[in-house]
N, C-alpha and C positions, 0 to 999 in steps of 0.2 A: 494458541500458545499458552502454556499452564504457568502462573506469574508463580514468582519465588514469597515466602511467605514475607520477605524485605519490601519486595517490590509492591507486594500490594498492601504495606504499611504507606506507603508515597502515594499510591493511588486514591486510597482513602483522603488521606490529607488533601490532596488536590481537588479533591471531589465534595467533601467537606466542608474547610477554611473559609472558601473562598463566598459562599452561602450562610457562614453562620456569623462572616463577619460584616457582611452586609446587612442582612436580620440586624445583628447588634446594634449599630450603628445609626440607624434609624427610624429603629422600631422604638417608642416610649418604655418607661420603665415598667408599665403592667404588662409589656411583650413580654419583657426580659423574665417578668415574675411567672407566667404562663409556661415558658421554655425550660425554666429552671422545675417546673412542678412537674411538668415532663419526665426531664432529666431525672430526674429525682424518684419519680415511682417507676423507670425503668432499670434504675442501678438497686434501689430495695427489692425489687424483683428478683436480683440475679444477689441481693445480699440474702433473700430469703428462702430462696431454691435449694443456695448454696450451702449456706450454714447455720437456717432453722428449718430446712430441710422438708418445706413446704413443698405442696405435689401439686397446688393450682391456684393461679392469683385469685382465684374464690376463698383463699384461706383467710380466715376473720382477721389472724396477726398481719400480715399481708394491708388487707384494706383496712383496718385500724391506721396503722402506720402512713399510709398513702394521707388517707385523712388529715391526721395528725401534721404531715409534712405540706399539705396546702393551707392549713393554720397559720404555720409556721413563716410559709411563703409570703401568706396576706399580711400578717405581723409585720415581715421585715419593712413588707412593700409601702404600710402604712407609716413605719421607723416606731414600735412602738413595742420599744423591748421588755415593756410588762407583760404583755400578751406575750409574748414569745416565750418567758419564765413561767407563764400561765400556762402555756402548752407543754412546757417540758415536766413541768407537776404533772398533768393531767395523766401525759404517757405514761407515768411513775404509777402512779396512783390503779390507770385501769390495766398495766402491764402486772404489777403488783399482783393485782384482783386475779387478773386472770392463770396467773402463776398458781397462785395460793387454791384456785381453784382446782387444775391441775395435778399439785401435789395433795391434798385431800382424797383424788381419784386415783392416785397410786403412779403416777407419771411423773416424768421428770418437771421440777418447776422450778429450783433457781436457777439453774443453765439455761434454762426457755425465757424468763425473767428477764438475766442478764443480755442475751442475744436479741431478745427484740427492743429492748431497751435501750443497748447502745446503738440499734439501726436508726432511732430517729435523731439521738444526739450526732453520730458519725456522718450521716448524710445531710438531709436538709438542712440542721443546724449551722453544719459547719459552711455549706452551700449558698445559705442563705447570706453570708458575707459579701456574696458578689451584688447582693442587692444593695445591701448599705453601700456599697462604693458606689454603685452605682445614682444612687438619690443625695452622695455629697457633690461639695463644688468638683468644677470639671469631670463629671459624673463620668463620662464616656472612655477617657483617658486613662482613669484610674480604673475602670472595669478590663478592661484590652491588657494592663500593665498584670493583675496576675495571670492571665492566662495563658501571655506572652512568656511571664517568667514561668510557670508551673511545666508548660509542652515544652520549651525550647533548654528548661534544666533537664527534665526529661532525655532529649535528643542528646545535648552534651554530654550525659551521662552515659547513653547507650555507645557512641562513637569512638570515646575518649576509652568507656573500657572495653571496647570490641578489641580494639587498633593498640592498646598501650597500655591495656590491665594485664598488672602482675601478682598485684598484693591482693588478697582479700580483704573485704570490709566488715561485714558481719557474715561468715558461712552459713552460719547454722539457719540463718533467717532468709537470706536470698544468698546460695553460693554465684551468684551469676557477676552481684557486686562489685566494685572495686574502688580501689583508694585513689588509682587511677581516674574513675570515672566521678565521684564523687567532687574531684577537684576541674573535672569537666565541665561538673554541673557548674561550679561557681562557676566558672570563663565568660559560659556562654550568658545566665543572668547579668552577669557583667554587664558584657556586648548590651543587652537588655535594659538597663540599667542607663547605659548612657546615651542611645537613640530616646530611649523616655525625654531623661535630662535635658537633652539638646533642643529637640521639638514639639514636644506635649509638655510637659512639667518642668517649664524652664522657673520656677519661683521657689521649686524648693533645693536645700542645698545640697551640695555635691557627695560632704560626708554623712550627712543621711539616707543620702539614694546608696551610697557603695553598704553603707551598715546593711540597708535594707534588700542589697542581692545578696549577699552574703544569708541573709536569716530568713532568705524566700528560699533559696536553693535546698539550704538545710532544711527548712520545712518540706519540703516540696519530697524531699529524699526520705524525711521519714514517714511523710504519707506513703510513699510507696513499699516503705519497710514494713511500717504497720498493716498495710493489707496482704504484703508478702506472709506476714505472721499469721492469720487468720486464715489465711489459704492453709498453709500448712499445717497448721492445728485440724484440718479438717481435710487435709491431703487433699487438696483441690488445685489443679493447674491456673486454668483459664476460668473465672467465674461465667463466662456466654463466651460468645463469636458472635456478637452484633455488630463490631467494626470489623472487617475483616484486615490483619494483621495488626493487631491491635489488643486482642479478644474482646472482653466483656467492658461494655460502661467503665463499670466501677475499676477497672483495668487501667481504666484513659484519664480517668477524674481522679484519681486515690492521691496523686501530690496536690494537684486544686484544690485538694478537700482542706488541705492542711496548710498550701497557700494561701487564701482567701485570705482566711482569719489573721495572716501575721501581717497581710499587706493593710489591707482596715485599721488596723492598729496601728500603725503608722501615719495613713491618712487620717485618723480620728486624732488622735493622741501627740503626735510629731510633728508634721508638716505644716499645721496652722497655726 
């Protein structure tokens, strides 16, 4: 039986979930930092195939970056956000170099610059937020809370504008959008929002967890705009088919990327 490209977005998930939230759960936080360095040089991979147009993970920009993003990992893992401002110099500095060398040889180098440039702030950096949630208090709860919110705005978004989008949101960037779906996404964070409240995060208050699905959803929606943008800029569909119905990594993680950071920020900044 040949599955519909729907159905084997479920399958995945089923297939998935259920393994990596086990992993999570009980693996220490140098697991979590290993899984993320994973994650992380297999979505650079499919950022650097895609849109620095790289022809074999032997490409120097390529392992540079990998590099760089296990820095980045150890940094978090250690909480030692010098080193992490250490490493995002450094990227500068020998992405710089290597630009400048580039353009001297008559090629393109602040386009090359800029694209590999923003692969280490876009990914590991922003990635790397799931580490600090995870090394604060109730370390495990607040790691589960964006990822909950990031897939499950996700889903809200897809259902709500399958079933019930009319309006357009942004066309030009994702016509698939909608105004409809965008207010899905809030629903379902919601929903998210208050099984957290009730049985994991019962200390913190109520009008800060609803701010907070509210400015995760919206994050969550422009990670996936912002990657919508970059595909397009580069007329790219699907950056891989490594999850099947899903496509690429950076496909599944583009609102995570942009979740992360706003939910840390709240458990840093708000919550305590």
């Amino acid at each position: 039986m040949t599955l519909t490209g729907h159905q084997k977005r479920w399958v995945t998930v089923f297939a998935v979930v259920p393994a990596l939230i086990v992993y999570l759960v009980f693996m220490p936080t140098g697991g979590l930092a290993v899984l993320l360095a994973v994650v992380a040089a297999l979505a650079l991979w499919e950022y650097f195939k895609n849109f620095c147009r790289a022809e074999s993970p032997l490409d120097f920009g390529y392992i540079l970056a990998v590099a760089l993003s296990c820095l980045i990992f150890w940094a978090a893992y250690d909480g030692s956000f010098m080193v992490m401002f250490l490493v995002l110099w450094l990227a500068l500095f020998v992405f710089a170099g290597r630009a400048m060398i580039r353009f001297n040889q008559g090629k393109t180098g602040f386009e090359k610059l800029t694209l590999e440039a923003l692969s280490i702030l876009y990914i590991p950096c922003l990635l790397s937020s799931l580490l600090l949630l995870r090394r604060g208090e109730d370390g495990v709860a607040w790691l589960f809370f964006p990822l909950f919110l990031a897939f499950l705005s996700d889903t809200g978004a897809f259902y709500a504008g399958t079933y019930l989008g009319k309006h357009k949101l942004i066309p030009r960037l994702s016509p698939a959008k909608t105004v409809e779906g965008s207010l899905g996404s809030i629903v379902f964070d919601v929903a998210v929002v208050v099984v957290f409240k009730l049985f994991f995060l019962t200390h913190v208050s109520w009008t800060f967890m609803l701010v907070l699905a509210v400015c995760a959803a919206l994050a969550t929606q422009m990670g996936d705009l912002f990657e919508s943008m970059i595909k397009r800029s580069f007329q790219v569909k699907d950056v891989g088919g490594i999850l099947p119905g899903h496509g690429g990594l950076l496909d599944r993680i583009d609102g995570l990327l942009f979740t992360g950071p706003v939910v840390w920020c709240f458990q840093a900044f708000v919550t305590y």
